[in-house]
C-alpha positions as CSV (number, residue, x, y, z in Angstrom):
1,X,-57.5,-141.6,229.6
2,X,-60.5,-141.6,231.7
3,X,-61.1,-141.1,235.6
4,X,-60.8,-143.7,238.4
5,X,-63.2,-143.0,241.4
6,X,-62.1,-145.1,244.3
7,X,-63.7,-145.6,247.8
8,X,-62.9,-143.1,250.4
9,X,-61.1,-145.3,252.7
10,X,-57.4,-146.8,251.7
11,X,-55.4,-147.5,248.7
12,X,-56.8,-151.1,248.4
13,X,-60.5,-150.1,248.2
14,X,-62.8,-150.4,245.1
15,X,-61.9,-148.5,242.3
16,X,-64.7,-147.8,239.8
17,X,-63.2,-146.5,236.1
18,X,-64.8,-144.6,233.7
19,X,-63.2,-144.0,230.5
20,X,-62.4,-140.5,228.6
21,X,-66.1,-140.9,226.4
22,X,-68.1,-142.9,229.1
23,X,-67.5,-140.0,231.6
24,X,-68.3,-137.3,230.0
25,X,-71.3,-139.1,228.8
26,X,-72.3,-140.3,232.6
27,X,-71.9,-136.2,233.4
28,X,-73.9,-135.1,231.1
29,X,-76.8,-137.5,232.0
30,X,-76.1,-136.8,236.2
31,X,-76.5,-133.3,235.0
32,X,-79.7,-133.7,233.2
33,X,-81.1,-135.4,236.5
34,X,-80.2,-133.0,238.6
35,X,-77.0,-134.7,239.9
36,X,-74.8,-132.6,240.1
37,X,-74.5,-128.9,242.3
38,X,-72.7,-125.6,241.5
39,X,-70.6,-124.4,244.0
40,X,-68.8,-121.6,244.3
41,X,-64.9,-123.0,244.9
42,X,-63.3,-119.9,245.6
43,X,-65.5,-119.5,248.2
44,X,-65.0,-122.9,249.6
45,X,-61.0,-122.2,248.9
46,X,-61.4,-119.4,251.4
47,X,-63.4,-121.4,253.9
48,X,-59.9,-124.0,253.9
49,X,-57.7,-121.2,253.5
50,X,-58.7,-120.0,257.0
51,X,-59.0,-123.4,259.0
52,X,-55.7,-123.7,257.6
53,X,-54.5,-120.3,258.9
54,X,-55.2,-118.2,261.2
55,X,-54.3,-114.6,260.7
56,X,-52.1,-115.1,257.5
57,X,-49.9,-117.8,259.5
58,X,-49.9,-121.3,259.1
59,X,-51.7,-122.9,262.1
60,X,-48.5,-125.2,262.3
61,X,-46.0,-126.9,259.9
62,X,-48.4,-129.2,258.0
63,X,-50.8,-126.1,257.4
64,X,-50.6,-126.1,253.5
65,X,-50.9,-130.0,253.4
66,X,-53.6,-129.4,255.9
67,X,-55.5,-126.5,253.6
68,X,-55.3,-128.8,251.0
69,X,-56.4,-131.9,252.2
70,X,-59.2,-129.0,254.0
71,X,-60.3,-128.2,250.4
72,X,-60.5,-131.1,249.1
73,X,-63.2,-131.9,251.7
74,X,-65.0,-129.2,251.7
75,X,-68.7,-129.0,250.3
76,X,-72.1,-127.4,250.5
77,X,-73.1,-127.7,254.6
78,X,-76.5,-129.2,252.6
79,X,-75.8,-130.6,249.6
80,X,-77.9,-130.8,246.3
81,X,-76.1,-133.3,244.6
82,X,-71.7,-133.5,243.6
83,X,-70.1,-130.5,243.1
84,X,-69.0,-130.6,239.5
85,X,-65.8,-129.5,240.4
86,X,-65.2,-132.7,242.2
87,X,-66.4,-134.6,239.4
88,X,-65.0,-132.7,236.4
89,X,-61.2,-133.1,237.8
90,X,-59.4,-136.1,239.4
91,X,-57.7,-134.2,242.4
92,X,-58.5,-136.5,244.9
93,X,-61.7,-134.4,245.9
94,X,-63.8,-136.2,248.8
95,X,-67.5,-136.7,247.5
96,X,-68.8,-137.1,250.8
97,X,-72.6,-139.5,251.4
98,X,-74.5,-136.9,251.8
99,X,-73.1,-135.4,248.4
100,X,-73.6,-138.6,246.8
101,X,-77.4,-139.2,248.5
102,X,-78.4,-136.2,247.5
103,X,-77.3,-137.1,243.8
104,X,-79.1,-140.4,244.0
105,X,-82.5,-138.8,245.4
106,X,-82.3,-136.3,242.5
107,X,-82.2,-139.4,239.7
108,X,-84.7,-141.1,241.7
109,X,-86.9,-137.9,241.0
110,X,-86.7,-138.3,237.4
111,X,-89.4,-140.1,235.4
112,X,-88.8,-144.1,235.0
113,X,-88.3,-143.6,231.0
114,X,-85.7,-140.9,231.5
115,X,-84.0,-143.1,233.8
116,X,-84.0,-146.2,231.3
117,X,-82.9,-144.2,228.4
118,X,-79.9,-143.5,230.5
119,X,-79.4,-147.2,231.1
120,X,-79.9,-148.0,227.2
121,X,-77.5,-144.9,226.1
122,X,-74.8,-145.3,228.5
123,X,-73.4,-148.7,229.0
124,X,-71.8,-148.0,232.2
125,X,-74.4,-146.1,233.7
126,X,-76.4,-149.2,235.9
127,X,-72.3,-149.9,237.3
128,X,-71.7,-146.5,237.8
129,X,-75.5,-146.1,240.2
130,X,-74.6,-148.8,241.9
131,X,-71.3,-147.4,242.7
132,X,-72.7,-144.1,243.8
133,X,-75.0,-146.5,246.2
134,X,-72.0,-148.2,247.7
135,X,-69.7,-145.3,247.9
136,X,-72.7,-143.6,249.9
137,X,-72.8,-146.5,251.9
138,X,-69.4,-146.3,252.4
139,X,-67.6,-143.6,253.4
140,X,-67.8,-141.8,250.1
141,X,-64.9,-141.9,247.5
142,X,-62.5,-140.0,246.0
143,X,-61.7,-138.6,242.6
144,X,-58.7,-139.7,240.6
C-alpha cells in the first residue's frame, strides 16, 4: 500500500508513488517545514455543500457529483501550505499551485542543514520536491 499522486490534468499524466513507510515519512518531514496547513473541512464541506445547493435543493441533477467534485477542490482562499486532509487520504483531493507554492516557499524557509537531513533520511524526498515543483507548474495534482 502507499499513495499515488498524479498530475491534475488526465488519466495518462505523471503519477508520482510513494509507498506506505516513505509517505508517512515525507509527511512528517513537510510538517516539520511547515508544509502542510490545517484546515477546518467541515467548514470547507459547508462551503460545497451550498454551491452545490441552494436552499436544501440540488442546484440540478448532477448537484451531489457536483458538491463532491466542489469539495474536493476546495481550499484556503490563501493558502499556507497542503491541507493535510488532502495529503493524509487518497480521495482524489485537488492540491491546487498555489497550495503546493506555498508548501515549497515554507521548505525553502528552513535552514540548508534541515533541508539536507531530509534529503539523507528520506530516499524519496529530492523526487518527491521536484514533483511538488512540477505539479505546481502544472496544474496541480490529485491525491490517490
Amino acid at each position: 500500500m502507499g499513495r499515488a499522486y498524479r498530475l491534475n490534468g488526465n488519466e495518462y499524466s505523471a503519477v508520482y508513488f510513494l509507498d506506505h513507510f516513505t509517505h508517512a515519512a515525507v509527511l512528517r518531514a513537510m510538517d516539520g517545514f511547515g508544509m502542510i496547513q490545517d484546515l477546518d473541512v467541515l467548514r470547507l464541506a459547508e462551503t460545497a455543500f451550498d454551491s452545490a445547493f441552494r436552499g436544501g435543493c440540488p442546484v440540478d441533477d448532477s448537484a451531489t457529483k457536483a458538491l463532491v467534485e466542489a469539495l474536493r477542490e476546495t481550499g484556503a482562499a490563501e493558502p499556507a501550505g497542503i491541507p493535510r486532509h488532502k495529503l493524509a487520504t487518497g480521495e482524489g483531493w485537488l492540491i491546487t499551485p498555489p497550495e503546493i507554492t506555498a508548501a515549497l516557499a515554507a521548505y525553502q524557509r528552513a535552514p540548508h542543514d534541515e533541508r539536507a537531513a531530509a534529503v539523507a533520511r528520506i530516499d524519496d524526498w529530492d523526487g518527491w520536491i521536484d514533483f511538488l515543483h512540477i505539479a505546481g507548474d502544472f496544474a496541480g495534482m490529485r491525491s490517490h
